[in-house]
mmCIF entry with sequence, helices, sheets and N, C-alpha, C, O atoms, coordinates in Angstrom:
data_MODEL
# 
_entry.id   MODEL 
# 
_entity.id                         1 
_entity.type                       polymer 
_entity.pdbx_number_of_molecules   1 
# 
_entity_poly.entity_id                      1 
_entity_poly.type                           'polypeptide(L)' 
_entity_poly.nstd_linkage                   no 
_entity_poly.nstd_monomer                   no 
_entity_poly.pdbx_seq_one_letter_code       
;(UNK)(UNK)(UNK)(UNK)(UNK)(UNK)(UNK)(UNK)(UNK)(UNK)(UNK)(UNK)(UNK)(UNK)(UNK)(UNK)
(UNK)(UNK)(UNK)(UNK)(UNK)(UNK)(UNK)(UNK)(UNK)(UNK)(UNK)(UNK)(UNK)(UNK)(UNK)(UNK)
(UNK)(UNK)(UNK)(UNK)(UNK)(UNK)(UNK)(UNK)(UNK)(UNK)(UNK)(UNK)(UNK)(UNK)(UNK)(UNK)
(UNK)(UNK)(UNK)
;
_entity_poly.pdbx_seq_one_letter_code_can   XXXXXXXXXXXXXXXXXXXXXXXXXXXXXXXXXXXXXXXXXXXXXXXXXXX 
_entity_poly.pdbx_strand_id                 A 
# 
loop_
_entity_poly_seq.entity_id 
_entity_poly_seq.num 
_entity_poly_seq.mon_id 
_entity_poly_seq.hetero 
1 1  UNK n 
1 2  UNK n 
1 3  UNK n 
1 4  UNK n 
1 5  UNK n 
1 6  UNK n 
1 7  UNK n 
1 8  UNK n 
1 9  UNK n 
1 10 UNK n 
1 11 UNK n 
1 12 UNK n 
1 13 UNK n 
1 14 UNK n 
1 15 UNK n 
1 16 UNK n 
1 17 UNK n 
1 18 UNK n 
1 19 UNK n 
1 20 UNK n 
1 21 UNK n 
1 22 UNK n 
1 23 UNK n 
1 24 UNK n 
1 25 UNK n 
1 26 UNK n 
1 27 UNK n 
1 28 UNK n 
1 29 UNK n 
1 30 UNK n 
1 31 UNK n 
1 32 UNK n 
1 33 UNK n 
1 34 UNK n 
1 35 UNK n 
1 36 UNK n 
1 37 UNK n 
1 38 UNK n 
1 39 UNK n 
1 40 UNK n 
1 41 UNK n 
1 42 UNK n 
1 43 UNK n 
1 44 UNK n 
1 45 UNK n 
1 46 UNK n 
1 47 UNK n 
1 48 UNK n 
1 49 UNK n 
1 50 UNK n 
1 51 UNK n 
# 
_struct_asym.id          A 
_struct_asym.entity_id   1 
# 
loop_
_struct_conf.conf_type_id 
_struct_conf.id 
_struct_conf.pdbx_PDB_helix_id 
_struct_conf.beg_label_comp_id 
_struct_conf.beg_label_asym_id 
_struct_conf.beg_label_seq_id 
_struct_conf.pdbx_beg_PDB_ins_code 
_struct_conf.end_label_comp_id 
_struct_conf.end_label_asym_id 
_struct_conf.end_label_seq_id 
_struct_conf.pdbx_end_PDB_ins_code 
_struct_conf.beg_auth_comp_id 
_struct_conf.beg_auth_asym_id 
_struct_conf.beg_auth_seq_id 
_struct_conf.end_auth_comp_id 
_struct_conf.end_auth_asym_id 
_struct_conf.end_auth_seq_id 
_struct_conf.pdbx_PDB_helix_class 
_struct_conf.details 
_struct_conf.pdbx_PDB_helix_length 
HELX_P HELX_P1 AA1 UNK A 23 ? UNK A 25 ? UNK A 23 UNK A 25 5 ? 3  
HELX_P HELX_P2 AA2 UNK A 31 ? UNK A 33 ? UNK A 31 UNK A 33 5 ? 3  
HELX_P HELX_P3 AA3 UNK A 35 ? UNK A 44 ? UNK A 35 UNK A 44 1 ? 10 
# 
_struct_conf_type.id          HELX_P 
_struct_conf_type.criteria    ? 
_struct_conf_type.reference   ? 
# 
loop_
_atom_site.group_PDB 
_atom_site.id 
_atom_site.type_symbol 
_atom_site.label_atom_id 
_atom_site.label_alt_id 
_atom_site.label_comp_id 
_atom_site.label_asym_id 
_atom_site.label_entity_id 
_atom_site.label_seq_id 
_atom_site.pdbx_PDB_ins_code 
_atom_site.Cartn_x 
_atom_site.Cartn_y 
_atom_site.Cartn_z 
_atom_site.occupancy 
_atom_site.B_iso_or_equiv 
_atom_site.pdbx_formal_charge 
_atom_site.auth_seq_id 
_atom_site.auth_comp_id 
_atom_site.auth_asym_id 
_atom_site.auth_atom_id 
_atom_site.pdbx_PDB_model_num 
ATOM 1   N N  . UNK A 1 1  ? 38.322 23.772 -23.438 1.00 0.00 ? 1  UNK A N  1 
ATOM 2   C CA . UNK A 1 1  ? 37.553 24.454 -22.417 1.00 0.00 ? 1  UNK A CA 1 
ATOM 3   C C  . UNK A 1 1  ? 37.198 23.432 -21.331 1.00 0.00 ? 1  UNK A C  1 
ATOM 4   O O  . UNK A 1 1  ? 36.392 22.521 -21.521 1.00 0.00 ? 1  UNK A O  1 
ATOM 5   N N  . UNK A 1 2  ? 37.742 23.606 -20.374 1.00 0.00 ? 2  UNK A N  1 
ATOM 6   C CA . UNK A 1 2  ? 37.539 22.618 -18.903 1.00 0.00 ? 2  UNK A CA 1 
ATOM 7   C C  . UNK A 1 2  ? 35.788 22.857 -18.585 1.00 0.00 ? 2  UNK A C  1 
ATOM 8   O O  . UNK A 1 2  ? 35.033 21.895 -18.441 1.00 0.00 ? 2  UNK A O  1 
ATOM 9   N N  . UNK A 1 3  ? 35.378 24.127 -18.519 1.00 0.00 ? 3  UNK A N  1 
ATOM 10  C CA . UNK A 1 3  ? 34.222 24.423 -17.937 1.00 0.00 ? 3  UNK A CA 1 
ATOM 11  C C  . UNK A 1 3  ? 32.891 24.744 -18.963 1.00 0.00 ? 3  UNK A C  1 
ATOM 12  O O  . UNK A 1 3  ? 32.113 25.639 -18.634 1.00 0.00 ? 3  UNK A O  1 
ATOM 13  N N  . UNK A 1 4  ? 32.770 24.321 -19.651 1.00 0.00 ? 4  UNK A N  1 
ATOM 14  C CA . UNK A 1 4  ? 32.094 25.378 -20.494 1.00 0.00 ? 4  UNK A CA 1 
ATOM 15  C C  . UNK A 1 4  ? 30.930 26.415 -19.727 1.00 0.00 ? 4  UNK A C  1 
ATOM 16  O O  . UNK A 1 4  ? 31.252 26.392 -18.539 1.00 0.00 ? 4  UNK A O  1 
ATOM 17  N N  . UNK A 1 5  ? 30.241 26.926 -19.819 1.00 0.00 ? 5  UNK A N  1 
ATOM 18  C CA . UNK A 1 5  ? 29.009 27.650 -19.233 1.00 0.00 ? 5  UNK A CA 1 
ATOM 19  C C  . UNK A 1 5  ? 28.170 28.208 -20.757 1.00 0.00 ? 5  UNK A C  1 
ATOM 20  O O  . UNK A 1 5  ? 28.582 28.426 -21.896 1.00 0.00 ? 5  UNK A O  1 
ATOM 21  N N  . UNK A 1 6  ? 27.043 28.282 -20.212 1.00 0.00 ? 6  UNK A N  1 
ATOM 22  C CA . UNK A 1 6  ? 25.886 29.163 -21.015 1.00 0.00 ? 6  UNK A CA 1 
ATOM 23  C C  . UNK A 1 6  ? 25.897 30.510 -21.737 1.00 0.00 ? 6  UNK A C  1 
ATOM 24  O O  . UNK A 1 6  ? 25.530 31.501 -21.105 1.00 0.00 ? 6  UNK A O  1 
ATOM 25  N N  . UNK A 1 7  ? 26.134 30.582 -22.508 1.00 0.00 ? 7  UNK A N  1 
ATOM 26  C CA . UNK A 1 7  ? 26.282 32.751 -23.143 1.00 0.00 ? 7  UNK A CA 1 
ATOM 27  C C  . UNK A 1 7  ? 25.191 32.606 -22.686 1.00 0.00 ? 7  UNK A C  1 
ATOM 28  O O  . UNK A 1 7  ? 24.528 31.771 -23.302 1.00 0.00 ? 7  UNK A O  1 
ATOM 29  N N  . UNK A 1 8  ? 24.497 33.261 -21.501 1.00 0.00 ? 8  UNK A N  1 
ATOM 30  C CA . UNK A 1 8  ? 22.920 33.640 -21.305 1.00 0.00 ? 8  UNK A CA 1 
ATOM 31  C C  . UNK A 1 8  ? 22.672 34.706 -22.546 1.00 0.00 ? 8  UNK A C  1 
ATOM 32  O O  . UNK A 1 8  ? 21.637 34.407 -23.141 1.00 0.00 ? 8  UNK A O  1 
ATOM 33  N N  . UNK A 1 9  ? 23.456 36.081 -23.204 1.00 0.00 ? 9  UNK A N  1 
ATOM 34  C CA . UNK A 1 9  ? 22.937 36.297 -24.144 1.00 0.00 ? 9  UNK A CA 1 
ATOM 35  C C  . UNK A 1 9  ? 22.600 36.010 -25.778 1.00 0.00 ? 9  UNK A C  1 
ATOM 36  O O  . UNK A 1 9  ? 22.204 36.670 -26.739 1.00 0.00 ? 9  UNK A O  1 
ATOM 37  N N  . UNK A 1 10 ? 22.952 34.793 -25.532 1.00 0.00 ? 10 UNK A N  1 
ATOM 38  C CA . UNK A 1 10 ? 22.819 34.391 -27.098 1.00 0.00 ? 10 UNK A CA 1 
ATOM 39  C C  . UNK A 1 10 ? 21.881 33.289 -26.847 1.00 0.00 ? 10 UNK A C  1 
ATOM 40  O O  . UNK A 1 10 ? 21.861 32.556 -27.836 1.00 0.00 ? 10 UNK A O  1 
ATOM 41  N N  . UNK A 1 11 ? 20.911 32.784 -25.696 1.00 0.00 ? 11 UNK A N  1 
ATOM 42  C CA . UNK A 1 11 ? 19.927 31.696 -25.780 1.00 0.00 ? 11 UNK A CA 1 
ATOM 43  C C  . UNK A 1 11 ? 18.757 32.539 -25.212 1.00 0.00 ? 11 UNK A C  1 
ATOM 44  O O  . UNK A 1 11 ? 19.259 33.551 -24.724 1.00 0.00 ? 11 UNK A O  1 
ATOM 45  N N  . UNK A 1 12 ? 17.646 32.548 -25.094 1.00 0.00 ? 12 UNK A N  1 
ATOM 46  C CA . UNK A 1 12 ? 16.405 32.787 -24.572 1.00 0.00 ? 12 UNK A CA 1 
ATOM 47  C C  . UNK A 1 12 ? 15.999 32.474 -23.881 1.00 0.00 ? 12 UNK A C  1 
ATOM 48  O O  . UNK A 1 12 ? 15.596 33.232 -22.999 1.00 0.00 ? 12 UNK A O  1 
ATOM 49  N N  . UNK A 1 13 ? 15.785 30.734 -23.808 1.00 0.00 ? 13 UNK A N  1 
ATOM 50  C CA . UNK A 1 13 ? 15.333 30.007 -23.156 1.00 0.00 ? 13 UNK A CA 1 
ATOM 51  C C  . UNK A 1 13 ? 16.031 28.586 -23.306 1.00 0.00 ? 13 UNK A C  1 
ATOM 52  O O  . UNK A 1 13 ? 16.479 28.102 -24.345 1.00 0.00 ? 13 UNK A O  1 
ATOM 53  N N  . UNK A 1 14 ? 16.021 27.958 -21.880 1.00 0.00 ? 14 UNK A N  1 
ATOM 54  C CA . UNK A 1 14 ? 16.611 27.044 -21.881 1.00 0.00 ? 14 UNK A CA 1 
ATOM 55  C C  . UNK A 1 14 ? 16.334 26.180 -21.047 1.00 0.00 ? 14 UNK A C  1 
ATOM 56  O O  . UNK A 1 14 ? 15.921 26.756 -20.041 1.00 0.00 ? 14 UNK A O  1 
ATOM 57  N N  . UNK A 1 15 ? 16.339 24.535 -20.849 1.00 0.00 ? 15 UNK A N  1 
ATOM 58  C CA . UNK A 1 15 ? 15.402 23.554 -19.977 1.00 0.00 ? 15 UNK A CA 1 
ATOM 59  C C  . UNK A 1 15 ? 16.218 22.410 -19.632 1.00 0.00 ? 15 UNK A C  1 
ATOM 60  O O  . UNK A 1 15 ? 17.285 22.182 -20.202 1.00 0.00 ? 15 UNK A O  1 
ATOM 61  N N  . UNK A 1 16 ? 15.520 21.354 -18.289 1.00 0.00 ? 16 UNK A N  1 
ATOM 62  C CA . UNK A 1 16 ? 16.307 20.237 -18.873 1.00 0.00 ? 16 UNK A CA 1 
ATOM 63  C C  . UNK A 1 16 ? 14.910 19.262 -19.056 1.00 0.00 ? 16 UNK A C  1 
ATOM 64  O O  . UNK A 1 16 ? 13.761 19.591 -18.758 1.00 0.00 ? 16 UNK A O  1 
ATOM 65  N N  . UNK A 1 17 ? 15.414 17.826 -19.698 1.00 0.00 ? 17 UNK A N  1 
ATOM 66  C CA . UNK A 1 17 ? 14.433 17.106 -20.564 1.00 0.00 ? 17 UNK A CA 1 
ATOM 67  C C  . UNK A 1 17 ? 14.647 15.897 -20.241 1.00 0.00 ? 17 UNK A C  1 
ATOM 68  O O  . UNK A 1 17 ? 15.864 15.717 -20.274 1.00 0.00 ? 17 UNK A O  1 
ATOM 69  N N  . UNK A 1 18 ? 14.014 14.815 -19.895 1.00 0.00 ? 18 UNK A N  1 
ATOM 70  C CA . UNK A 1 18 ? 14.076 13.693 -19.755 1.00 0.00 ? 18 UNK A CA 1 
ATOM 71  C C  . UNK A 1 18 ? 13.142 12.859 -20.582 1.00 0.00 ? 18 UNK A C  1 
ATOM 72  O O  . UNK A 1 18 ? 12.440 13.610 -21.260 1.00 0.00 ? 18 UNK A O  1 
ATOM 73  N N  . UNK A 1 19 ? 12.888 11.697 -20.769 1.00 0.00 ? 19 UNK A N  1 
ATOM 74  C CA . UNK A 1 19 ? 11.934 11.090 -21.178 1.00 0.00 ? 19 UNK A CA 1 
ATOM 75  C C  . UNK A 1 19 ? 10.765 11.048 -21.192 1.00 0.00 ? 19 UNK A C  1 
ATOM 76  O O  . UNK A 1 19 ? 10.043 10.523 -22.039 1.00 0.00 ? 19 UNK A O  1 
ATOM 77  N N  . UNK A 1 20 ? 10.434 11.687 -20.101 1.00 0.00 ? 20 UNK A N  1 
ATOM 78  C CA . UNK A 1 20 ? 8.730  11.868 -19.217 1.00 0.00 ? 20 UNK A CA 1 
ATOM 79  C C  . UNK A 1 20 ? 8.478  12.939 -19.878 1.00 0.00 ? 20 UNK A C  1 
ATOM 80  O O  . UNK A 1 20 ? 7.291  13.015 -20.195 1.00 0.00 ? 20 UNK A O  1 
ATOM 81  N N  . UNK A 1 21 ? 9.417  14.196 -20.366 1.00 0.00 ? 21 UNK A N  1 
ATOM 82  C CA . UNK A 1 21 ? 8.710  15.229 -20.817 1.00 0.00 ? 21 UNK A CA 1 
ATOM 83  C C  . UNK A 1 21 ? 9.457  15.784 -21.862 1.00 0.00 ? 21 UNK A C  1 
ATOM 84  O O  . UNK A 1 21 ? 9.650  17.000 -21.830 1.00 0.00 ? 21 UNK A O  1 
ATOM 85  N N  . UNK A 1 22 ? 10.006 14.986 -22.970 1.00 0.00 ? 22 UNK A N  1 
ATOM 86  C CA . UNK A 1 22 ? 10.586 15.607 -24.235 1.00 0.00 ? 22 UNK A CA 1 
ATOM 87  C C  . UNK A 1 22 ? 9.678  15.614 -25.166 1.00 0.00 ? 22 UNK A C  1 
ATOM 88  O O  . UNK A 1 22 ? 9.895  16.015 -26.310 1.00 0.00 ? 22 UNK A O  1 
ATOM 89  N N  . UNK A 1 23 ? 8.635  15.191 -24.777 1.00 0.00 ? 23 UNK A N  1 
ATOM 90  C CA . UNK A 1 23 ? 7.349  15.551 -25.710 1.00 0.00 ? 23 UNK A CA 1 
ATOM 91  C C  . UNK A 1 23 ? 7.354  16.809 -25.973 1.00 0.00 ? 23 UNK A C  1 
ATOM 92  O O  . UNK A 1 23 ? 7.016  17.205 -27.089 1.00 0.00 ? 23 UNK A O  1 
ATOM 93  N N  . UNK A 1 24 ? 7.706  17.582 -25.075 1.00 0.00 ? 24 UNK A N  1 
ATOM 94  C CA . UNK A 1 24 ? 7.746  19.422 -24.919 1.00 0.00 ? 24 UNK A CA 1 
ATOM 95  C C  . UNK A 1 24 ? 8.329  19.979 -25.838 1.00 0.00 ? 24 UNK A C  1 
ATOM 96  O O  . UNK A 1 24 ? 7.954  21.115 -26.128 1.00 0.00 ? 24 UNK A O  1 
ATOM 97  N N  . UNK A 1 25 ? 9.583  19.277 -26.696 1.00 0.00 ? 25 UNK A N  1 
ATOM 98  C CA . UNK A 1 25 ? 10.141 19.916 -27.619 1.00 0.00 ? 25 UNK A CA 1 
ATOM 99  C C  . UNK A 1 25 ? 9.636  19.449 -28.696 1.00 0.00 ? 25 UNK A C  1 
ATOM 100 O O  . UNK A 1 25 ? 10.311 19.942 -29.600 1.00 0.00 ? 25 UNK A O  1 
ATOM 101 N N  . UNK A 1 26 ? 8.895  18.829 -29.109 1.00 0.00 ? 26 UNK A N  1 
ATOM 102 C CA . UNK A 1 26 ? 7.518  19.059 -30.119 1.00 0.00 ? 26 UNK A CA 1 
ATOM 103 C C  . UNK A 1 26 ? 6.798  19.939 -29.968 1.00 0.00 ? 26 UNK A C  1 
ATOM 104 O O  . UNK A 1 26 ? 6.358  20.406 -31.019 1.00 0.00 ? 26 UNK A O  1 
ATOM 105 N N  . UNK A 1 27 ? 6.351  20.554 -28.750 1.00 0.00 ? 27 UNK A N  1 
ATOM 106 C CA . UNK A 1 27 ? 5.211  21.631 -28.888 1.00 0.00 ? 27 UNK A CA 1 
ATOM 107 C C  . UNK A 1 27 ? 5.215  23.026 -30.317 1.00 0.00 ? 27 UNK A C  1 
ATOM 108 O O  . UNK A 1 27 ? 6.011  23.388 -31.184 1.00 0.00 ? 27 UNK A O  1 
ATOM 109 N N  . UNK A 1 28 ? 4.117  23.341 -29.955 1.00 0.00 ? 28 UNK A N  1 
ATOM 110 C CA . UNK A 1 28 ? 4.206  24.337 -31.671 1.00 0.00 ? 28 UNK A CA 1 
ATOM 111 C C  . UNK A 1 28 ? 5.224  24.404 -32.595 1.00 0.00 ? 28 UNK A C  1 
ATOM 112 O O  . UNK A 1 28 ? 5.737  25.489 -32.870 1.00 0.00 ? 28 UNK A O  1 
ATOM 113 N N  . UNK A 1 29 ? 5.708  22.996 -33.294 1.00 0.00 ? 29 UNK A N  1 
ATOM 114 C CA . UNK A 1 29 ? 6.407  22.782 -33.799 1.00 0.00 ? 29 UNK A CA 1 
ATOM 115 C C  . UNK A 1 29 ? 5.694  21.737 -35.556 1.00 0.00 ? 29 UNK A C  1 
ATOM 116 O O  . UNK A 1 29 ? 4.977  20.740 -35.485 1.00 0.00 ? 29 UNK A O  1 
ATOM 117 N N  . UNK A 1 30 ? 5.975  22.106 -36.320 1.00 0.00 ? 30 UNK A N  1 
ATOM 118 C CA . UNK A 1 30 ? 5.838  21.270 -37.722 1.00 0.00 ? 30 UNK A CA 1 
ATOM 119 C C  . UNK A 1 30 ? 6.591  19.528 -37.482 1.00 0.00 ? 30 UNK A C  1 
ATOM 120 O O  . UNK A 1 30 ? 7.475  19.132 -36.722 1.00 0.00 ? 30 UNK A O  1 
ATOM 121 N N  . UNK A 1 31 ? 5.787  18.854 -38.472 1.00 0.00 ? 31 UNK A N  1 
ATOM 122 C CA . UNK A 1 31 ? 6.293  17.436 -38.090 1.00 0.00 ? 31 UNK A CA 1 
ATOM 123 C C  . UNK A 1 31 ? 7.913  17.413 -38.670 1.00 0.00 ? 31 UNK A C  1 
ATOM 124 O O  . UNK A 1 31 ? 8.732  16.695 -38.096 1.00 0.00 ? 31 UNK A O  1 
ATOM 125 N N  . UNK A 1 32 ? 8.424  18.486 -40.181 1.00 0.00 ? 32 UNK A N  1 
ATOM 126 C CA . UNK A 1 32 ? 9.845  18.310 -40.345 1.00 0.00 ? 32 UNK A CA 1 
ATOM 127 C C  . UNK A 1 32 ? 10.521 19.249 -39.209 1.00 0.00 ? 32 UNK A C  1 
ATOM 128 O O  . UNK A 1 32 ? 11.730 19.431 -39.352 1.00 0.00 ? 32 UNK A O  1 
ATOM 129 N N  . UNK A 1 33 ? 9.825  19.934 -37.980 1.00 0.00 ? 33 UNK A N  1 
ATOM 130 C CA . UNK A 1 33 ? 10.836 20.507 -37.144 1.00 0.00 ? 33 UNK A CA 1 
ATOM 131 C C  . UNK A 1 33 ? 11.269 19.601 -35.898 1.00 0.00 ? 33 UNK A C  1 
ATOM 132 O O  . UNK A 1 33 ? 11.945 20.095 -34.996 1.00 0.00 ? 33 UNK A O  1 
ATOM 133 N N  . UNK A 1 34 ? 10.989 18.681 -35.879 1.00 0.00 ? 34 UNK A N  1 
ATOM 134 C CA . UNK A 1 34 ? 11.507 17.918 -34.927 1.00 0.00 ? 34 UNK A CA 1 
ATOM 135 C C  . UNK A 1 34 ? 12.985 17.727 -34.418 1.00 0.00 ? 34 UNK A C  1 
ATOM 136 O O  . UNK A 1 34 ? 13.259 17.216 -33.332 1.00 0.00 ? 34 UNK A O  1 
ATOM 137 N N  . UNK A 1 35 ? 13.470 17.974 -34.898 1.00 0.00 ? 35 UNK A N  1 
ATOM 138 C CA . UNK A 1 35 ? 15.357 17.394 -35.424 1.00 0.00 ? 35 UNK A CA 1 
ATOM 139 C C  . UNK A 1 35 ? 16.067 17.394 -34.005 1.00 0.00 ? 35 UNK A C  1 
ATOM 140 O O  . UNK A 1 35 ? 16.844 16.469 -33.770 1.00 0.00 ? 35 UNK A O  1 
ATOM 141 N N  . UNK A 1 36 ? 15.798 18.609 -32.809 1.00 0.00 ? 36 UNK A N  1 
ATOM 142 C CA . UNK A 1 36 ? 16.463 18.791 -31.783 1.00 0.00 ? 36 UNK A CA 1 
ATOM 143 C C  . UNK A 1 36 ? 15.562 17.252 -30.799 1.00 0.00 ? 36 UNK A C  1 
ATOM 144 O O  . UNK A 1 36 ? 16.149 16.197 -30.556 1.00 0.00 ? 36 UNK A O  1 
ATOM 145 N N  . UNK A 1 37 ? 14.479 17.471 -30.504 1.00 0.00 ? 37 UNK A N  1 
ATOM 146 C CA . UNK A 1 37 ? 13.497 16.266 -29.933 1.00 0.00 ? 37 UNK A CA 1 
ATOM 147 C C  . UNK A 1 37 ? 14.348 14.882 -31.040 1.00 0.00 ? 37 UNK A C  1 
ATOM 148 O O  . UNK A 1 37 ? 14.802 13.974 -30.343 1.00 0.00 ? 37 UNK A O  1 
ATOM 149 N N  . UNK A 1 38 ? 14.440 14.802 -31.684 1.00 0.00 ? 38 UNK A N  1 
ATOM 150 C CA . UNK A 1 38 ? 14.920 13.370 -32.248 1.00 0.00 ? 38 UNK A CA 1 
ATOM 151 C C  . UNK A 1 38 ? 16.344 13.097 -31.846 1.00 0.00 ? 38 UNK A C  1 
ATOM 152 O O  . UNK A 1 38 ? 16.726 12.055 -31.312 1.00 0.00 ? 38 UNK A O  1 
ATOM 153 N N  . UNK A 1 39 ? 17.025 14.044 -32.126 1.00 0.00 ? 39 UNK A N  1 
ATOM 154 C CA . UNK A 1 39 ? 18.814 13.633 -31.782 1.00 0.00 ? 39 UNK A CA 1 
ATOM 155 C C  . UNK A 1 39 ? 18.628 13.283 -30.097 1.00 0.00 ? 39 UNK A C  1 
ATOM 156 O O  . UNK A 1 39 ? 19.060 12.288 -29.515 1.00 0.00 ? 39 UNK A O  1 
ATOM 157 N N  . UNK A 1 40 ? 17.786 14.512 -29.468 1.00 0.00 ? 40 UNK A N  1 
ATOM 158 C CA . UNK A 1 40 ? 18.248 14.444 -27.910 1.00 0.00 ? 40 UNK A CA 1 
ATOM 159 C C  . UNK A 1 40 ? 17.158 12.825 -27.572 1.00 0.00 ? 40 UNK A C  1 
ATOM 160 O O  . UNK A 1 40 ? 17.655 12.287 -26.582 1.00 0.00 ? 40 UNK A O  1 
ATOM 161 N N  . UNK A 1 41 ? 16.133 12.130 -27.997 1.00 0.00 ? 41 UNK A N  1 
ATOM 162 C CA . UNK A 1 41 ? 15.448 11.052 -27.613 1.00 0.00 ? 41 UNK A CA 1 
ATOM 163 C C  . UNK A 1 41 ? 16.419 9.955  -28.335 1.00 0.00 ? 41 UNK A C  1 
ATOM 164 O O  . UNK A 1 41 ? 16.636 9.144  -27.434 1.00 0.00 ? 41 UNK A O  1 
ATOM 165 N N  . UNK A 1 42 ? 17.098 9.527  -29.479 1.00 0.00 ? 42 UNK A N  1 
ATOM 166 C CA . UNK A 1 42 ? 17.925 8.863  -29.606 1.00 0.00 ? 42 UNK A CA 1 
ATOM 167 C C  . UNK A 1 42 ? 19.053 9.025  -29.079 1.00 0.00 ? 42 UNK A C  1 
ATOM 168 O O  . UNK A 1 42 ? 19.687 8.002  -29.336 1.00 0.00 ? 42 UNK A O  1 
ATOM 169 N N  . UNK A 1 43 ? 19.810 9.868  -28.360 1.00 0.00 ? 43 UNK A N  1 
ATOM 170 C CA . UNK A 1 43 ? 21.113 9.956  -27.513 1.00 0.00 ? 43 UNK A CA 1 
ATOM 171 C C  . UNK A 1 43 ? 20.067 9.377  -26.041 1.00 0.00 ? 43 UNK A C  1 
ATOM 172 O O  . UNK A 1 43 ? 20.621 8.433  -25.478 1.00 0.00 ? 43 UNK A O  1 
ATOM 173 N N  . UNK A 1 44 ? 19.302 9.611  -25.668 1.00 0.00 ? 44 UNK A N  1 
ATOM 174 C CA . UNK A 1 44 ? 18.791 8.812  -23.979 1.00 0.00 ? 44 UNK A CA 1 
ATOM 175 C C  . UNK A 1 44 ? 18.542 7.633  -24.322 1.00 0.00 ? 44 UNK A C  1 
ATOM 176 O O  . UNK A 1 44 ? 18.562 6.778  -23.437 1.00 0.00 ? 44 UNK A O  1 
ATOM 177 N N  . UNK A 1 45 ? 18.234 7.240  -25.720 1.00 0.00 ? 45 UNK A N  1 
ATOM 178 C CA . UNK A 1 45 ? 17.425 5.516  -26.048 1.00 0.00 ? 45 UNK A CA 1 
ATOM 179 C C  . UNK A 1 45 ? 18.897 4.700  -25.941 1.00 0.00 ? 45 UNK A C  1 
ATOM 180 O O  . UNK A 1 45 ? 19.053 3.580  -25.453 1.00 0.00 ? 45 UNK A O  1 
ATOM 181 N N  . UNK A 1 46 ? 19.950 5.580  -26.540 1.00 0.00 ? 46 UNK A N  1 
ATOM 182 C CA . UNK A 1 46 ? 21.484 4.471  -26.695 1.00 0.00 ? 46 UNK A CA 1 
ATOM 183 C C  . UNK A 1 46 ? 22.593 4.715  -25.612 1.00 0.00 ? 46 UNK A C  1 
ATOM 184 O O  . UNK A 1 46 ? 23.819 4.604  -25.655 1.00 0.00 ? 46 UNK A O  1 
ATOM 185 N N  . UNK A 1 47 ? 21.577 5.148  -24.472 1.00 0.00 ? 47 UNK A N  1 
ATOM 186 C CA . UNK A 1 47 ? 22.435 5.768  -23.167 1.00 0.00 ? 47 UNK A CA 1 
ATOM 187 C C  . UNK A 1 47 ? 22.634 4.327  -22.463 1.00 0.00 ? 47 UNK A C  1 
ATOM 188 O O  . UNK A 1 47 ? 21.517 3.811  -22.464 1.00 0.00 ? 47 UNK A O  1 
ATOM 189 N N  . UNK A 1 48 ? 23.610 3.407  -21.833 1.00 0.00 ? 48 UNK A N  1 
ATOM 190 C CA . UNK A 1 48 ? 24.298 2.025  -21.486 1.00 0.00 ? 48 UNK A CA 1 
ATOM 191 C C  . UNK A 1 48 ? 23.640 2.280  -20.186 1.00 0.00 ? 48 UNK A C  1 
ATOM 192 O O  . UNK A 1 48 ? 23.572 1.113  -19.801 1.00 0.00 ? 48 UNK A O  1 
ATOM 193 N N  . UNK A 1 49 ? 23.220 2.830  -19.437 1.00 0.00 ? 49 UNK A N  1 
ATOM 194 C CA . UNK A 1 49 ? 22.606 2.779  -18.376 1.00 0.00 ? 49 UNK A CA 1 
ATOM 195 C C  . UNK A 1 49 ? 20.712 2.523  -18.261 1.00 0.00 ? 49 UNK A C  1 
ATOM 196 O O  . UNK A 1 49 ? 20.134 2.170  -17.233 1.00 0.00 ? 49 UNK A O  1 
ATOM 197 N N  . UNK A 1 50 ? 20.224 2.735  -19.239 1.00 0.00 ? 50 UNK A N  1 
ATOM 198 C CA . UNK A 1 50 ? 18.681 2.570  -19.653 1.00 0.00 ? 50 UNK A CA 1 
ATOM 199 C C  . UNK A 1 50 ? 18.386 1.619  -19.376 1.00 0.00 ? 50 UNK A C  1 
ATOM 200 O O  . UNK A 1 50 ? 19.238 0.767  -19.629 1.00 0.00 ? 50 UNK A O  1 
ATOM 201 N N  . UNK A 1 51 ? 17.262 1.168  -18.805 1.00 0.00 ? 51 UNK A N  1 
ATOM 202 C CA . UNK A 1 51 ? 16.719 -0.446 -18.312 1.00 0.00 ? 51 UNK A CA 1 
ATOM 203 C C  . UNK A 1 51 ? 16.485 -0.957 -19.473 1.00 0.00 ? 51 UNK A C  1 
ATOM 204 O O  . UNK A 1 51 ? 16.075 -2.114 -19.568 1.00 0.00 ? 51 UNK A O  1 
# 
């Protein structure tokens, strides 16, 4: 797939996230629900461009 795009009907909601505010995907969340906030903050921590 060259392009991919979004099924808008199979997501709800959807954002973008940087460092300043991935705290957000913790919100009303349990401490074992973290898993999406952890993969996406370790993929920006081992990003070759990061100061």
């Amino acid at each position: 797939m060259d392009h991919p795009t979004l099924e808008w009907s199979k997501h709800s909601a959807y954002d973008w996230f940087d460092l300043d505010n991935l705290v957000r995907l913790k919100e009303n969340r349990r401490p074992g629900e973290f898993l999406i906030h952890d993969l996406i903050a370790r993929a920006m921590g081992d990003r070759p461009d990061k100061p």
